[in-house]
VOTORGU-200874 format. One record per residue (C-alpha): residue in three letters; x, y negated, z; residue number from 1. Coordinates in pm, 1 decimal. Layout:
N
> res_xx_yy_zz_n
> ala_X_Y_Z_NUM
...
//
This chain:
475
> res_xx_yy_zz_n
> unk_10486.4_-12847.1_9695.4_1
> unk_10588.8_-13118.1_9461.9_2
> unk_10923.5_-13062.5_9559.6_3
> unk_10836.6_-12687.6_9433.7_4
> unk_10762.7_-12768.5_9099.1_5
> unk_11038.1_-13025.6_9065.0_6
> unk_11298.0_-12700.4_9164.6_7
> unk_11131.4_-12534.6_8876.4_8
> unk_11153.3_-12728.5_8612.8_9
> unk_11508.1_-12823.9_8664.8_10
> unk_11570.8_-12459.1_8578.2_11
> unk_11295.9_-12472.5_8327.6_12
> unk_11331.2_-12699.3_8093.2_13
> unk_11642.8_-12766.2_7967.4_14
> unk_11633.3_-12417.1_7800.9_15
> unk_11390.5_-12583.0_7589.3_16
> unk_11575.0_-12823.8_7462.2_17
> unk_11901.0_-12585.2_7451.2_18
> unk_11695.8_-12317.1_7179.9_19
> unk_11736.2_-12057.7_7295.5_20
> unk_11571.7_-11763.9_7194.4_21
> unk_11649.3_-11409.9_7230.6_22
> unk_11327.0_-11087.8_7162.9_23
> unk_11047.6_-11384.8_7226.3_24
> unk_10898.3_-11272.9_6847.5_25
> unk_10729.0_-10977.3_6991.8_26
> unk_10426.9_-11162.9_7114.5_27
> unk_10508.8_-11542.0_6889.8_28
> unk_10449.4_-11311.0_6592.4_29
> unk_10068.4_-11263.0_6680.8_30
> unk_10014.4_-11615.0_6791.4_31
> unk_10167.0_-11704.8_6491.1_32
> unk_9893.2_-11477.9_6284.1_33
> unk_9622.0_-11581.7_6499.7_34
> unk_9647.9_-11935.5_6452.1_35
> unk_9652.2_-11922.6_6036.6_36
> unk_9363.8_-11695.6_6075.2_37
> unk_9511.7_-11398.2_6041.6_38
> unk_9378.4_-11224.9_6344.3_39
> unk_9606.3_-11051.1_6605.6_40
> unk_9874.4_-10893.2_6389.4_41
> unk_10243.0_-10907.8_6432.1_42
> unk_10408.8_-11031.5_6139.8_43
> unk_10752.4_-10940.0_6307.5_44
> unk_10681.5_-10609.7_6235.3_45
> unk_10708.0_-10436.2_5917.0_46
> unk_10426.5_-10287.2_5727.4_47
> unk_10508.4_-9978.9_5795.0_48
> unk_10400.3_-10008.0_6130.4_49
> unk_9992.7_-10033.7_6297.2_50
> unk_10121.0_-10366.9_6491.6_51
> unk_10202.0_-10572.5_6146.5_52
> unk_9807.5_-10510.0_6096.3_53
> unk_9648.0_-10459.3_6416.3_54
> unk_9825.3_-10547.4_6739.4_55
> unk_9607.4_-10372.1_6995.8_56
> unk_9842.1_-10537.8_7293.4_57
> unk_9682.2_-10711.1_7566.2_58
> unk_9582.9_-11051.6_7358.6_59
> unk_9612.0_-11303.6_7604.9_60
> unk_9937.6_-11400.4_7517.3_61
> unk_9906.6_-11434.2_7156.1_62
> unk_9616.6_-11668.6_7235.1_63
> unk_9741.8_-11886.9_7443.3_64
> unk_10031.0_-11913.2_7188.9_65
> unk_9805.5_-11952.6_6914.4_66
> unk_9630.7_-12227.7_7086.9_67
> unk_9991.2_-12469.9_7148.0_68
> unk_10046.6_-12390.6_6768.4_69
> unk_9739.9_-12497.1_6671.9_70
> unk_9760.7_-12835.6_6865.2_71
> unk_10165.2_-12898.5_6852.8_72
> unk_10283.4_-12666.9_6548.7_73
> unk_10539.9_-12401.9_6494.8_74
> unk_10831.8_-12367.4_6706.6_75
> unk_11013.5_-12230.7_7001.6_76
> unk_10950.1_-12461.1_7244.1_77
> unk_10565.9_-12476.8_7160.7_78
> unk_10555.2_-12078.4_7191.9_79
> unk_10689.3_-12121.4_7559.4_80
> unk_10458.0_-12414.6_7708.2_81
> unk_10202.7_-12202.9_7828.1_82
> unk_10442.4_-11996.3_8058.1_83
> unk_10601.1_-12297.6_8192.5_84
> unk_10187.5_-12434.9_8294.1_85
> unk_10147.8_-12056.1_8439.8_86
> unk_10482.1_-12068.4_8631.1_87
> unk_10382.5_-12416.0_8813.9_88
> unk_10047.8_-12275.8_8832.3_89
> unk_10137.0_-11999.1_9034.0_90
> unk_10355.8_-12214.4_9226.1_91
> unk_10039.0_-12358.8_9358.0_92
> unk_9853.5_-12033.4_9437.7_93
> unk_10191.7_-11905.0_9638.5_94
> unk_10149.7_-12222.5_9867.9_95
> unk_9753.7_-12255.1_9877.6_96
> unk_9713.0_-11911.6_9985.7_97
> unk_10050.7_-11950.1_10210.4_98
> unk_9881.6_-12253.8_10382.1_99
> unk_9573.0_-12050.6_10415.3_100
> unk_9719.0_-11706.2_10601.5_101
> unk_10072.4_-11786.7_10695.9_102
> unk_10048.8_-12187.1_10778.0_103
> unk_10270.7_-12453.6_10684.3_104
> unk_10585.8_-12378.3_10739.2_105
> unk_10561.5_-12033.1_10586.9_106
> unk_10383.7_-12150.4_10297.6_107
> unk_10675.0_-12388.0_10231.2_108
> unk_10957.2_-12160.0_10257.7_109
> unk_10734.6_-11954.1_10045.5_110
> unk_10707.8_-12167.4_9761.3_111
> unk_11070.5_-12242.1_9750.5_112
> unk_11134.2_-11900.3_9738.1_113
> unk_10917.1_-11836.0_9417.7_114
> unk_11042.7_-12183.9_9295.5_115
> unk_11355.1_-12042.4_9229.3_116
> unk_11357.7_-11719.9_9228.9_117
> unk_11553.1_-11537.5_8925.7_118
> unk_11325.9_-11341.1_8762.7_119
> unk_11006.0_-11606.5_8790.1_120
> unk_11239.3_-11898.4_8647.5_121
> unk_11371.1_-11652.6_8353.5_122
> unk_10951.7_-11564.9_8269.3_123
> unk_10905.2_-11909.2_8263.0_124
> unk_11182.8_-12002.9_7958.2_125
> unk_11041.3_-11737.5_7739.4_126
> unk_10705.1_-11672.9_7554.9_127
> unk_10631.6_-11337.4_7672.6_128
> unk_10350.4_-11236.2_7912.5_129
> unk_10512.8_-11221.3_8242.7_130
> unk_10467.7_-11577.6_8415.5_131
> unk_10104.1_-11586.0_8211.8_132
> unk_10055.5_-11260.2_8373.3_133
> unk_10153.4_-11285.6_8747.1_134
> unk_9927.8_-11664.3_8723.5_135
> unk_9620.3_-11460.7_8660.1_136
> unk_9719.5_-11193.0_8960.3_137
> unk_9811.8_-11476.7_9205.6_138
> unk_9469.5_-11648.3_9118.6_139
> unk_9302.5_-11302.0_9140.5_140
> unk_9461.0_-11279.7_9521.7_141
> unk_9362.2_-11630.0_9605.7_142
> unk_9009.3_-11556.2_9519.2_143
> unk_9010.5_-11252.5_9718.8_144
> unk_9185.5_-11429.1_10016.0_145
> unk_8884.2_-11704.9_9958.8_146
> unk_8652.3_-11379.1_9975.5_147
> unk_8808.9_-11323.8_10291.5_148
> unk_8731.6_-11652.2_10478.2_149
> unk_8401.3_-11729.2_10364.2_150
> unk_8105.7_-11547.9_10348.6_151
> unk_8029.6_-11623.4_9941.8_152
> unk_8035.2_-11286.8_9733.6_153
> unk_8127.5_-11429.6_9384.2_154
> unk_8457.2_-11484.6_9511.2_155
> unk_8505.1_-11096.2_9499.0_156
> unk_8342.1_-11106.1_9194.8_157
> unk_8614.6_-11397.9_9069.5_158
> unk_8881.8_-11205.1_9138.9_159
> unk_8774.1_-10885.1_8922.0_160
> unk_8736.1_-11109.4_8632.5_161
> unk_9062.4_-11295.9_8723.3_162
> unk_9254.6_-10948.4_8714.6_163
> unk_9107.7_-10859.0_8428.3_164
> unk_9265.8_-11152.3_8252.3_165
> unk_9588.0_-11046.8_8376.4_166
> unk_9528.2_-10744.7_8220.6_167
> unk_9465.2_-10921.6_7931.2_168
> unk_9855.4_-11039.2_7911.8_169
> unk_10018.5_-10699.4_8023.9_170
> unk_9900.9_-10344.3_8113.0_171
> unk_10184.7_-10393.3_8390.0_172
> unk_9906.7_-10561.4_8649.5_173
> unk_9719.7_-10210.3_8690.6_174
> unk_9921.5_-10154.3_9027.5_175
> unk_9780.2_-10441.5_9127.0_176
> unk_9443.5_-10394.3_9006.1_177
> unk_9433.9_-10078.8_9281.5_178
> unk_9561.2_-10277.1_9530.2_179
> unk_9331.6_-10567.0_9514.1_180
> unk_9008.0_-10297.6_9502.9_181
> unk_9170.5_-10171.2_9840.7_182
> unk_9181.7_-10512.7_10017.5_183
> unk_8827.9_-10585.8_9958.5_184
> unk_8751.2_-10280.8_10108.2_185
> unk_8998.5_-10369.6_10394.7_186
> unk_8828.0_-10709.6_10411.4_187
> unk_8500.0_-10579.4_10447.2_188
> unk_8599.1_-10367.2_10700.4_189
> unk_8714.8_-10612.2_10903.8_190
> unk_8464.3_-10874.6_10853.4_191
> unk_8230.8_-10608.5_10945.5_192
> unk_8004.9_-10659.9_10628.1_193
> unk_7867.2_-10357.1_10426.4_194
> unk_8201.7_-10141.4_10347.8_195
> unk_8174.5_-10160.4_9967.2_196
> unk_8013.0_-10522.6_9875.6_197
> unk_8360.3_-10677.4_9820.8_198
> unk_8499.9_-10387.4_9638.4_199
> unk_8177.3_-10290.4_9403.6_200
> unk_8149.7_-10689.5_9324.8_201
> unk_8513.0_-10689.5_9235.3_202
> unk_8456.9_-10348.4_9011.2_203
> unk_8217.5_-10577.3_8816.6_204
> unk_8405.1_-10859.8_8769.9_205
> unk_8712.7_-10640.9_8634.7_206
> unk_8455.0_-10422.6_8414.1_207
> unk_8310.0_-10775.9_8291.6_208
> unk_8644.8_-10921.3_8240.9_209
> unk_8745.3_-10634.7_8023.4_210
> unk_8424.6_-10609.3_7844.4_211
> unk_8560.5_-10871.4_7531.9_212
> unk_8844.2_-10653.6_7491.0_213
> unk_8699.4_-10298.4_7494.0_214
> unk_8426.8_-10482.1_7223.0_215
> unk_8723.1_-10648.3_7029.3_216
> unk_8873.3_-10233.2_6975.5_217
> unk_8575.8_-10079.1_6918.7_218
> unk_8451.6_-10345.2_6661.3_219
> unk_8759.7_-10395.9_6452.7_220
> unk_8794.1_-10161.2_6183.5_221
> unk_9160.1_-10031.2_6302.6_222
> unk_9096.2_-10124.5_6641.7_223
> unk_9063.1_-9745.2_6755.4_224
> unk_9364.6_-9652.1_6566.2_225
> unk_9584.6_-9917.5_6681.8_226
> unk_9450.7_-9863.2_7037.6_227
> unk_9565.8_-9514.7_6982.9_228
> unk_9879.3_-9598.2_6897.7_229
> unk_9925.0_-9866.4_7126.9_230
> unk_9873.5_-9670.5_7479.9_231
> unk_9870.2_-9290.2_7363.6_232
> unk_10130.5_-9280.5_7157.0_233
> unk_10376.6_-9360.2_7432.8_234
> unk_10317.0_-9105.2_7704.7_235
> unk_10543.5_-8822.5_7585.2_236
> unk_10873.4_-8920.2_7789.9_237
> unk_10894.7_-8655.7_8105.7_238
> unk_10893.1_-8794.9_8511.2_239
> unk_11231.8_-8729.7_8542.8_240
> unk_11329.5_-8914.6_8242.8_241
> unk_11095.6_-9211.3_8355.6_242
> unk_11289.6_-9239.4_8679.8_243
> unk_11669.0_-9195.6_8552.8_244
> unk_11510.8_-9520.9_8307.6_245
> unk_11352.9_-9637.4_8634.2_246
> unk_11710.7_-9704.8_8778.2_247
> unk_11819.5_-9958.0_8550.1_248
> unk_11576.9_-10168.0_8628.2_249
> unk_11669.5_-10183.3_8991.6_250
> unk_11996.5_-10236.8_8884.7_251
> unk_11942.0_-10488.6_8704.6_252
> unk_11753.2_-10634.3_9043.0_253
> unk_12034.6_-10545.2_9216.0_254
> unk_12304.8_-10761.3_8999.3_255
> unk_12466.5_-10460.9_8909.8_256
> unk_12646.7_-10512.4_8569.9_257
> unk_12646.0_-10935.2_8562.3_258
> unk_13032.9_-10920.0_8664.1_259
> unk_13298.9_-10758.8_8403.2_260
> unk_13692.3_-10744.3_8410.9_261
> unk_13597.5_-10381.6_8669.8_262
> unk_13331.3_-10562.7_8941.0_263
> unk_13080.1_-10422.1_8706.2_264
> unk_12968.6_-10276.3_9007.8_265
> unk_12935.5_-10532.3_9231.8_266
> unk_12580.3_-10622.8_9353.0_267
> unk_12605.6_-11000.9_9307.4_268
> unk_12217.5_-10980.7_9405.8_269
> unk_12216.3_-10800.0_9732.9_270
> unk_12148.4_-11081.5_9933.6_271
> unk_11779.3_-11098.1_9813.0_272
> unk_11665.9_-10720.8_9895.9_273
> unk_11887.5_-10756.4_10154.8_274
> unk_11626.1_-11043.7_10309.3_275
> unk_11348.0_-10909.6_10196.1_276
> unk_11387.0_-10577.3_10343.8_277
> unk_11470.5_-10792.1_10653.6_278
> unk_11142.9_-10967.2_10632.6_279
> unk_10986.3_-10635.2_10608.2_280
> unk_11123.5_-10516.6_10909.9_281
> unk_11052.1_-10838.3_11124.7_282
> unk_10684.9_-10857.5_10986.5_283
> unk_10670.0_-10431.9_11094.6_284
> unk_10811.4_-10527.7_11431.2_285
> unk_10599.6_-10853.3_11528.4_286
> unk_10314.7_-10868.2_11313.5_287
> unk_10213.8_-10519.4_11236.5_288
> unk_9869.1_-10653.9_11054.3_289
> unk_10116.9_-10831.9_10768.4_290
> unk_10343.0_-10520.0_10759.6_291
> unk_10071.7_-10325.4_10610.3_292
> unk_9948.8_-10531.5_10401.8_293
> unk_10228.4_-10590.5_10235.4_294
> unk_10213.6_-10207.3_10196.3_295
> unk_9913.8_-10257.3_10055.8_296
> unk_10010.7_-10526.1_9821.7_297
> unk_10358.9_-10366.5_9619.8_298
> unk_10319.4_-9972.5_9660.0_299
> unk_10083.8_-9921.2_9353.8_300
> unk_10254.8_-10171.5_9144.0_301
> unk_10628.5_-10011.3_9214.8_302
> unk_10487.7_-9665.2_9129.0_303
> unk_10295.0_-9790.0_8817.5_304
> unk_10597.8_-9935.8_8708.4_305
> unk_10762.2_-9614.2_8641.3_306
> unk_10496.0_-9513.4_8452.2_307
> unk_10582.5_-9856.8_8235.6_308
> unk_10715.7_-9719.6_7906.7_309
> unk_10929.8_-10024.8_7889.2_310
> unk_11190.9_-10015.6_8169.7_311
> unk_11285.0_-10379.1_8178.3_312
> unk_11351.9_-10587.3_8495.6_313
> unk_11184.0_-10869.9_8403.4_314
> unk_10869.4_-10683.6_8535.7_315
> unk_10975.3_-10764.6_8898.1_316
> unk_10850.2_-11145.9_8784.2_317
> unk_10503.2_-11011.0_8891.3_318
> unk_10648.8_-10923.1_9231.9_319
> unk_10803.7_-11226.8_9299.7_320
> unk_10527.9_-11476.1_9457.9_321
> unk_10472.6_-11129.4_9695.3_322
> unk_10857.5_-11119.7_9753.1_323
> unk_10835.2_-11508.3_9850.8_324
> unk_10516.0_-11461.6_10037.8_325
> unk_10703.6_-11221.9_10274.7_326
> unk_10944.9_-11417.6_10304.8_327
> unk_10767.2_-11702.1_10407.0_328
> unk_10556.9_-11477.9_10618.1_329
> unk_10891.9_-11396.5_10860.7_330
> unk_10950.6_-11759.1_10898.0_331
> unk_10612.2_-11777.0_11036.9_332
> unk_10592.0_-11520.9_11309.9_333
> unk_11016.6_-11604.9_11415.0_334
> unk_10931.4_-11972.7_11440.4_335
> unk_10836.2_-11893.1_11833.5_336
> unk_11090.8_-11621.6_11848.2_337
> unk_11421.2_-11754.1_11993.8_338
> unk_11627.2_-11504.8_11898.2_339
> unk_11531.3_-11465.1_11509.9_340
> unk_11393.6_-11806.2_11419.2_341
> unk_11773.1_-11970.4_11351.7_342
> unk_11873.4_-11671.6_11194.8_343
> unk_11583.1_-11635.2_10968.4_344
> unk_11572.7_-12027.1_10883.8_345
> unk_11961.4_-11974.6_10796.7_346
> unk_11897.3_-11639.0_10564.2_347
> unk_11624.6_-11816.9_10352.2_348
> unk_11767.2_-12132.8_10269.8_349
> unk_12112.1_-11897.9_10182.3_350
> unk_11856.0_-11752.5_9942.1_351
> unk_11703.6_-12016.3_9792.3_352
> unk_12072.2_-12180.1_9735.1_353
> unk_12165.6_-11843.5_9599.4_354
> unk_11881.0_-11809.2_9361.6_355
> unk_11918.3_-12172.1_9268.5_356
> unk_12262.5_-12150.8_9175.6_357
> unk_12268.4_-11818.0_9000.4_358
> unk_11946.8_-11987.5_8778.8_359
> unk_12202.6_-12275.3_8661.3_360
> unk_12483.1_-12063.1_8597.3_361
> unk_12241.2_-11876.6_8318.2_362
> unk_12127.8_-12176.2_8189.7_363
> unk_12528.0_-12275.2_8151.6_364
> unk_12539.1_-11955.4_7938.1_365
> unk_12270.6_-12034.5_7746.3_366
> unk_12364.2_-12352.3_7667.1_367
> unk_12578.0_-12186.5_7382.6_368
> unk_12271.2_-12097.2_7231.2_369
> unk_12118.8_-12308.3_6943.9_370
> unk_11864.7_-12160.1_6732.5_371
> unk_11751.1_-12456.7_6524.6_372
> unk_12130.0_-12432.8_6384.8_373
> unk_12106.5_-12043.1_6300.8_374
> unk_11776.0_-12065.0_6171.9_375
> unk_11901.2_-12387.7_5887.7_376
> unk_12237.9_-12159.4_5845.2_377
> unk_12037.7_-11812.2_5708.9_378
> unk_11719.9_-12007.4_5574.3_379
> unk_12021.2_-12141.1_5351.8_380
> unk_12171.3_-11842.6_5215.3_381
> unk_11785.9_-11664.9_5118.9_382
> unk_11593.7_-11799.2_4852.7_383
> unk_11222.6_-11884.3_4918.3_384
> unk_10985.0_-11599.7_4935.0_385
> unk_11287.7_-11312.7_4945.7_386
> unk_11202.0_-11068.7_5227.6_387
> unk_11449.8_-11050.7_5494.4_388
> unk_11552.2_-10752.4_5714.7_389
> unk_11729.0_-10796.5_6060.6_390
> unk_11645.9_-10821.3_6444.7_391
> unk_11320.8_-10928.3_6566.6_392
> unk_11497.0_-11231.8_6759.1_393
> unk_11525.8_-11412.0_6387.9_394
> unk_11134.4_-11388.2_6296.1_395
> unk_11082.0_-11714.7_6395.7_396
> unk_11385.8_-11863.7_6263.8_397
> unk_11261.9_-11707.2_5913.4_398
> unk_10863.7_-11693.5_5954.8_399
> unk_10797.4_-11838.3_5588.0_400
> unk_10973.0_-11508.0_5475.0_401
> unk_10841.5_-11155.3_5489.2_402
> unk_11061.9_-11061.0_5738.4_403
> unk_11069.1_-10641.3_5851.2_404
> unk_11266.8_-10644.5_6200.1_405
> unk_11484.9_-10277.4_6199.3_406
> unk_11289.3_-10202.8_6579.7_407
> unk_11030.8_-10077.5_6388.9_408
> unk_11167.3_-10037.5_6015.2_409
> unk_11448.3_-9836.1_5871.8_410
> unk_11709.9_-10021.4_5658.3_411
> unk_11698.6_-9734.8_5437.3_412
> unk_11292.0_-9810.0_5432.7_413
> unk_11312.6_-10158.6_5418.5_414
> unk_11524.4_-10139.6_5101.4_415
> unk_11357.9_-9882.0_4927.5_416
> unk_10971.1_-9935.3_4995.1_417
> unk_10974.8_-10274.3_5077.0_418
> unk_11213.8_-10399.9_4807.5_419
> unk_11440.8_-10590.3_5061.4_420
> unk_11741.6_-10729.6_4936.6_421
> unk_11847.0_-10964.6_5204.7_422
> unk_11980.0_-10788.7_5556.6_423
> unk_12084.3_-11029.6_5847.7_424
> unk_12354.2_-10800.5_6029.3_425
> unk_12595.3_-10848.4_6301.5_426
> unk_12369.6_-10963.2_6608.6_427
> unk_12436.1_-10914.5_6940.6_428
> unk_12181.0_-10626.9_6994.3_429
> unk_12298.1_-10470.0_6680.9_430
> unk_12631.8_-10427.8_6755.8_431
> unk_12589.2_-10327.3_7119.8_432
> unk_12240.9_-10227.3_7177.7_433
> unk_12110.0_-10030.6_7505.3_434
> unk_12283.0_-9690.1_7647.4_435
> unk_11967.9_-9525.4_7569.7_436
> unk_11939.4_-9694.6_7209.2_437
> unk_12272.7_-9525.0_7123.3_438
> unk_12144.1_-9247.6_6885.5_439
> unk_11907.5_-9526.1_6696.4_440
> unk_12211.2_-9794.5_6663.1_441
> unk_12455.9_-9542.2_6563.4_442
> unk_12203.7_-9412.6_6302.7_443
> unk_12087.9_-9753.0_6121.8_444
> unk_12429.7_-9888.4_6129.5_445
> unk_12568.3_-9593.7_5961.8_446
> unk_12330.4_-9683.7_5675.6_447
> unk_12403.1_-10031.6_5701.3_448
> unk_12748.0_-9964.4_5670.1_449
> unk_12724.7_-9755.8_5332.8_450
> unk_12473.3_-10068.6_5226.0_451
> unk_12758.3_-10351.2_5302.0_452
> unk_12973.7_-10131.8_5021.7_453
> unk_12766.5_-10184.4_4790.0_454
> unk_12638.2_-10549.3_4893.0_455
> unk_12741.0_-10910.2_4840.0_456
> unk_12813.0_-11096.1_5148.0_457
> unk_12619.6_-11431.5_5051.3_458
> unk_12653.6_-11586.1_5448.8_459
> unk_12904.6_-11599.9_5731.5_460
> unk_12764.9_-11752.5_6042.9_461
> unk_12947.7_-11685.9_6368.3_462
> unk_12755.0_-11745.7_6706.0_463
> unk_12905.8_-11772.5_7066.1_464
> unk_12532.4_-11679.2_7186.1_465
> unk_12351.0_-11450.7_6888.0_466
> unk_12667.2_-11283.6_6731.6_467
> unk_12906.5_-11274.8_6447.4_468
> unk_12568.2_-11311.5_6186.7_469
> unk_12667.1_-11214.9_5829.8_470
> unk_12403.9_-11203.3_5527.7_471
> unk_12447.9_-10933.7_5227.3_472
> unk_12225.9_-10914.2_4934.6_473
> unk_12190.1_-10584.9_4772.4_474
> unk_12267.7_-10528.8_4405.2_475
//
């Protein structure tokens, strides 16, 4: 275990101290209002939009990140201590509940696994919501697994309320919210106790654990209207839509894309479905029992994910202490089994070496970034109190500004409502964007291009890691 944790903050922490920082505003900005007493707002936003008054987002995050501000101050590395404490933390919960169902060796092999798996480390080095997230869901299964080996109901209960505060850091847990309703049933069932006990006691505990947050929108005066916004607002795209978006996401899983020079389509990363789908066959053919309930465990959160409006990979962080559990899980039952158990040893330790390695090749790559240095380098070209417009990523870098990211606010807007004179062009994102951003990037850089014409260029700050970064000030 303590070898576990040592794995993961090897990977960890030196992106601390390297500053990196790429689209981590989108949840700093509301710790950032929370802890001057703001409430949960996100100043990263421009006015123009509900969020930069009322974030109706799942607050967890914000809190916890309000809480390290308020006891270490204002910075980048402070914003991402609480997901390094939830990473470690599940860490523990993959090997205390792989000790209690798959035994010691599988729990091991297990934790490894999630030590170093890619998309668990990379939730851990950012202040976002997935490692806070997939803590609260691995806690949530422990208590039900505790529920399951001892006769005490609040354990049930415990794990409703523990869900609900994973639903508290993203809306992404609600596959697992079904699934964990099912296994009380299933444990019940087994146990032979009174079919619904586990599953109405959980109910409660989830109903209880969301009751602060359904108060929080109904009680604050644009609570409705941001809630609105927040979760109806976004169910327009079509099925079909959602699953062409649906495939970069497993391409991304996949590796697909990480090479260039024309082995863009190389699947660097098919060694890891590759053994898990292994696992899933070994655990189908020798211990049926496991099969299924890993069934249970990732079919409502991979079909809830395509109903995700945000399509991004790092979601499968919440999957990976299952993933490793699986994992561990064939190790367990090939142990006795002469003809798998070398095989199986050999294929998991290629994985954790493969995850390992891939982990400190990315941190090599970030190592080019250094934020503290772009953040002196435009603070120094933009007078005190002039609002700034430019990517999200530089909120933090320019927090003592009013500073109206173009995700949410037109340049064209920006200039003319908001009387912004500064612009901060010429980041990565900007220039290259997403395949399915192409319309929007072609659009605002257009403008921005007509705007540089008639604009001074007061700053000229290159960046291997964030981009050629120029600054123009408007006449």
């Amino acid at each position: 275990m303590l070898l576990a944790v040592v794995t993961l903050l090897v990977q960890v922490l030196p992106y601390l101290s390297y500053r990196w920082v790429t689209d981590e505003s989108w949840y700093t900005g509301p710790g950032y209002s929370l802890a001057h007493g703001h409430g949960v707002a996100d100043p990263a936003i421009g006015p123009n939009d509900i969020e930069n008054h009322f974030d109706a987002r799942p607050p967890g995050t914000a809190i916890v990140i309000s809480g390290v501000f308020r006891m270490l101050g204002v910075g980048q590395v402070q914003a991402r201590l609480g997901s390094v404490v939830a990473a470690i933390i599940v860490l523990l919960a993959v090997y205390r509940i792989g000790l209690d169902v798959l035994g010691r060796n599988g729990a091991i092999v297990a934790v490894l696994v999630a030590a170093t798996d890619n998309f668990l480390v990379a939730s851990a080095r950012t202040a976002r919501p997935e490692a806070l997230t997939t803590m609260a869901v691995m806690l949530s299964l422990w208590a039900m697994v505790r529920y399951a080996r001892s006769p005490q109901m609040l354990w049930a209960f415990a794990s409703g309320i523990l869900i609900a505060l994973a639903a508290m850091f993203h809306i992404t847990v609600l596959g697992f919210v079904i699934s964990f309703g099912l296994l009380a049933i299933v444990i019940d069932h087994r146990g032979g106790r009174f079919p619904l006990r586990g599953a109405l006691l959980y109910t409660a505990g989830f109903a209880a654990g969301l009751g602060p947050f359904v108060a929080w929108i109904l009680t604050s005066p644009l609570g409705k209207k941001g809630f609105r916004a927040e979760y109806l607002a976004r169910t327009h795209e079509g099925q079909m839509l959602k699953l062409a978006h649906e495939c970069k996401r497993y391409a991304d899983m996949l590796g697909l894309h990480q090479l260039h020079g024309g082995l863009e389509w190389v699947p660097v990363r098919i060694l890891i479905p590759a053994c898990f789908l292994a696992a899933t066959f070994l655990l189908w053919r020798y211990r049926r029992t496991w099969f299924w309930l890993e069934l249970l465990l990732f079919v409502p959160t991979v079909f809830w994910f395509i109903e995700t409006a945000n399509k991004s990979s790092r979601y499968f962080a919440l999957t990976a202490p299952f993933t490793a559990l699986v994992i561990g899980a064939c190790v367990a039952i090939t142990l006795s089994q002469q003809r798998w158990r070398k095989p199986v040893l050999y294929a998991a330790g290629l994985l954790i070496a493969m995850q390992f390695g891939s982990n400190l090749l990315l941190l090599r790559a970030a190592s080019h970034a250094n934020y503290n240095k772009v953040a002196a380098e435009l603070n120094s070209v933009v007078p005190a109190g002039e609002p700034v417009y430019g990517t999200i990523t530089f909120w933090l870098a320019m927090h003592d500004h009013t500073y109206l990211s173009y995700e949410r606010t037109t340049p064209r807007m920006a200039q003319e409502q908001f009387g912004v004179h500064y612009f901060v062009l010429g980041d990565r994102m900007m220039t290259q964007g997403e395949p399915w951003d192409a319309e929007f990037y072609e659009d605002m850089n257009q403008y921005l291009a007509d705007l540089v014409q008639r604009s001074t260029l007061v700053g000229n700050f290159p960046d291997p890691y964030y981009g050629d970064l120029k600054v123009y000030r408007t006449q």
